[in-house]
C-alpha positions as CSV (number, residue, x, y, z in Angstrom):
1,X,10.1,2.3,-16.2
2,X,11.1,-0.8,-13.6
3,X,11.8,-2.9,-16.8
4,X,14.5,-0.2,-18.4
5,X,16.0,0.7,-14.7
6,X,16.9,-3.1,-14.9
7,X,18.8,-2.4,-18.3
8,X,15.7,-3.6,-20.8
9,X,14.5,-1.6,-23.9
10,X,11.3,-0.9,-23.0
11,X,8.3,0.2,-25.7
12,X,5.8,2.2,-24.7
13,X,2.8,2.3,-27.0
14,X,-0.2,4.7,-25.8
15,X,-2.9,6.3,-27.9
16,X,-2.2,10.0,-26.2
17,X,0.9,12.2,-27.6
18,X,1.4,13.4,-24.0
19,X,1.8,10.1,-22.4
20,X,4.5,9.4,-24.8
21,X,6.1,12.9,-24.2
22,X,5.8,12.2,-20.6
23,X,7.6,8.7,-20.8
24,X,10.1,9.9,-23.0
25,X,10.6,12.7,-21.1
26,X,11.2,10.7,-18.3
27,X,13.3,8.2,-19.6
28,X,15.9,10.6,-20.8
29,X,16.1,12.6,-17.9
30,X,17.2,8.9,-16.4
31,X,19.0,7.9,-20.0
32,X,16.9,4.9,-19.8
33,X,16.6,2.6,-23.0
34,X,12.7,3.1,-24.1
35,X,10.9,4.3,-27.1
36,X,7.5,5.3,-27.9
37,X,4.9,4.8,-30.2
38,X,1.6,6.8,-30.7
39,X,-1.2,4.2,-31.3
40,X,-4.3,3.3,-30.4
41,X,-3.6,-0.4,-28.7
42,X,-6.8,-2.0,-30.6
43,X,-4.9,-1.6,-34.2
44,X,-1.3,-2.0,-33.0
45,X,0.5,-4.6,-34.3
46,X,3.8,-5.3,-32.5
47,X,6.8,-6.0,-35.3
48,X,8.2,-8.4,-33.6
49,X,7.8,-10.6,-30.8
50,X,9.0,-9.6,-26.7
51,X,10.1,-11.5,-24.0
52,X,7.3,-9.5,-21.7
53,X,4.3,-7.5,-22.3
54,X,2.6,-5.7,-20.3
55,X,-0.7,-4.2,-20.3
56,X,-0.9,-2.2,-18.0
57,X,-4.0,0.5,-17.4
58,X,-5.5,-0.2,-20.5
59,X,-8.6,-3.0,-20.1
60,X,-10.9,-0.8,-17.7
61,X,-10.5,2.0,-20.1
62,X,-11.7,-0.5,-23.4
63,X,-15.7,0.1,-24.5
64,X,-16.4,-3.6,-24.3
65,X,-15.7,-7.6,-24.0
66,X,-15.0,-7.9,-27.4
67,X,-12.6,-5.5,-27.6
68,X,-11.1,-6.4,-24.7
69,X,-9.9,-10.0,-25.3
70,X,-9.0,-8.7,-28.9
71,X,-6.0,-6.5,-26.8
72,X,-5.2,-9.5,-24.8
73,X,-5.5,-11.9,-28.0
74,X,-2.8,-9.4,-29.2
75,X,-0.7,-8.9,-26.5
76,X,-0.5,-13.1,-26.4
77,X,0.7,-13.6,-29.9
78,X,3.1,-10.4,-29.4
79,X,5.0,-12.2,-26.7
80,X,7.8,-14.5,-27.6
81,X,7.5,-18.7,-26.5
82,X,9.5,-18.1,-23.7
83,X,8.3,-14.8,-22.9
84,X,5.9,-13.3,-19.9
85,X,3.2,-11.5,-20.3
Protein backbone atom coordinates (compact mmCIF):
# COMPACT_ATOMS: atom_id res chain seq x y z
CA UNK A 1 0.00 0.00 0.00
CA UNK A 2 3.24 2.55 0.74
CA UNK A 3 4.13 2.14 -3.06
CA UNK A 4 0.36 3.28 -4.38
CA UNK A 5 0.07 6.22 -1.41
CA UNK A 6 3.23 7.51 -3.32
CA UNK A 7 1.12 7.55 -6.67
CA UNK A 8 2.50 3.91 -8.11
CA UNK A 9 0.29 1.14 -9.57
CA UNK A 10 0.85 -1.39 -7.39
CA UNK A 11 0.01 -5.41 -8.22
CA UNK A 12 -0.84 -7.52 -5.73
CA UNK A 13 -0.60 -11.21 -6.52
CA UNK A 14 -1.60 -13.68 -3.54
CA UNK A 15 -2.80 -17.23 -3.76
CA UNK A 16 -5.84 -16.50 -1.20
CA UNK A 17 -9.27 -14.81 -2.78
CA UNK A 18 -9.55 -12.98 0.56
CA UNK A 19 -6.22 -11.34 0.66
CA UNK A 20 -7.04 -9.87 -2.68
CA UNK A 21 -10.56 -8.77 -1.53
CA UNK A 22 -8.85 -7.36 1.48
CA UNK A 23 -6.23 -5.29 -0.66
CA UNK A 24 -8.71 -4.28 -3.06
CA UNK A 25 -10.92 -3.44 -0.60
CA UNK A 26 -8.51 -1.35 0.90
CA UNK A 27 -7.23 0.36 -1.89
CA UNK A 28 -10.59 1.73 -3.04
CA UNK A 29 -11.65 2.90 0.15
CA UNK A 30 -8.26 5.05 -0.32
CA UNK A 31 -8.78 5.26 -4.41
CA UNK A 32 -5.33 3.98 -4.58
CA UNK A 33 -4.05 2.71 -8.05
CA UNK A 34 -3.63 -1.35 -7.41
CA UNK A 35 -4.88 -4.42 -8.89
CA UNK A 36 -5.00 -7.91 -7.94
CA UNK A 37 -4.32 -11.20 -9.10
CA UNK A 38 -5.30 -14.61 -7.61
CA UNK A 39 -2.26 -16.97 -8.12
CA UNK A 40 -0.22 -19.11 -6.47
CA UNK A 41 3.39 -17.14 -6.70
CA UNK A 42 5.35 -20.58 -7.70
CA UNK A 43 3.44 -20.54 -11.30
CA UNK A 44 3.06 -16.77 -11.82
CA UNK A 45 4.49 -15.37 -14.49
CA UNK A 46 4.64 -11.55 -14.40
CA UNK A 47 3.67 -9.98 -18.19
CA UNK A 48 5.89 -7.61 -18.06
CA UNK A 49 8.73 -6.37 -16.31
CA UNK A 50 8.54 -3.60 -12.91
CA UNK A 51 10.59 -1.20 -11.71
CA UNK A 52 10.20 -2.92 -7.92
CA UNK A 53 9.17 -6.22 -6.69
CA UNK A 54 8.55 -7.05 -3.64
CA UNK A 55 8.22 -10.20 -1.92
CA UNK A 56 6.99 -9.67 0.90
CA UNK A 57 5.67 -12.65 3.46
CA UNK A 58 5.89 -15.18 1.10
CA UNK A 59 9.49 -17.27 1.56
CA UNK A 60 8.85 -18.65 5.27
CA UNK A 61 5.51 -19.83 4.12
CA UNK A 62 7.39 -21.88 0.81
CA UNK A 63 7.72 -25.97 1.51
CA UNK A 64 11.43 -25.88 0.64
CA UNK A 65 14.90 -24.45 -0.86
CA UNK A 66 14.12 -25.30 -4.12
CA UNK A 67 11.06 -23.72 -4.27
CA UNK A 68 12.18 -20.94 -2.64
CA UNK A 69 15.00 -19.60 -4.93
CA UNK A 70 12.59 -20.63 -7.86
CA UNK A 71 10.26 -17.37 -6.35
CA UNK A 72 13.26 -15.27 -6.08
CA UNK A 73 14.69 -16.63 -9.58
CA UNK A 74 11.29 -15.18 -10.64
CA UNK A 75 10.89 -12.23 -8.92
CA UNK A 76 14.65 -11.33 -10.47
CA UNK A 77 13.83 -11.67 -14.07
CA UNK A 78 10.36 -9.92 -13.38
CA UNK A 79 12.13 -6.71 -12.41
CA UNK A 80 13.11 -4.31 -15.05
CA UNK A 81 17.38 -3.32 -15.54
CA UNK A 82 16.98 -0.45 -13.62
CA UNK A 83 14.49 -1.71 -11.30
CA UNK A 84 14.64 -2.74 -7.33
CA UNK A 85 13.71 -5.58 -6.02
Amino acid sequence: MFIARKGHFVLGVDSAQTGIEQMLEEAQSENLGIDGVLADITNYEAPDPYNIVVVDSVQHMLQNDEIRNAVLEKSINAVCKAGTI
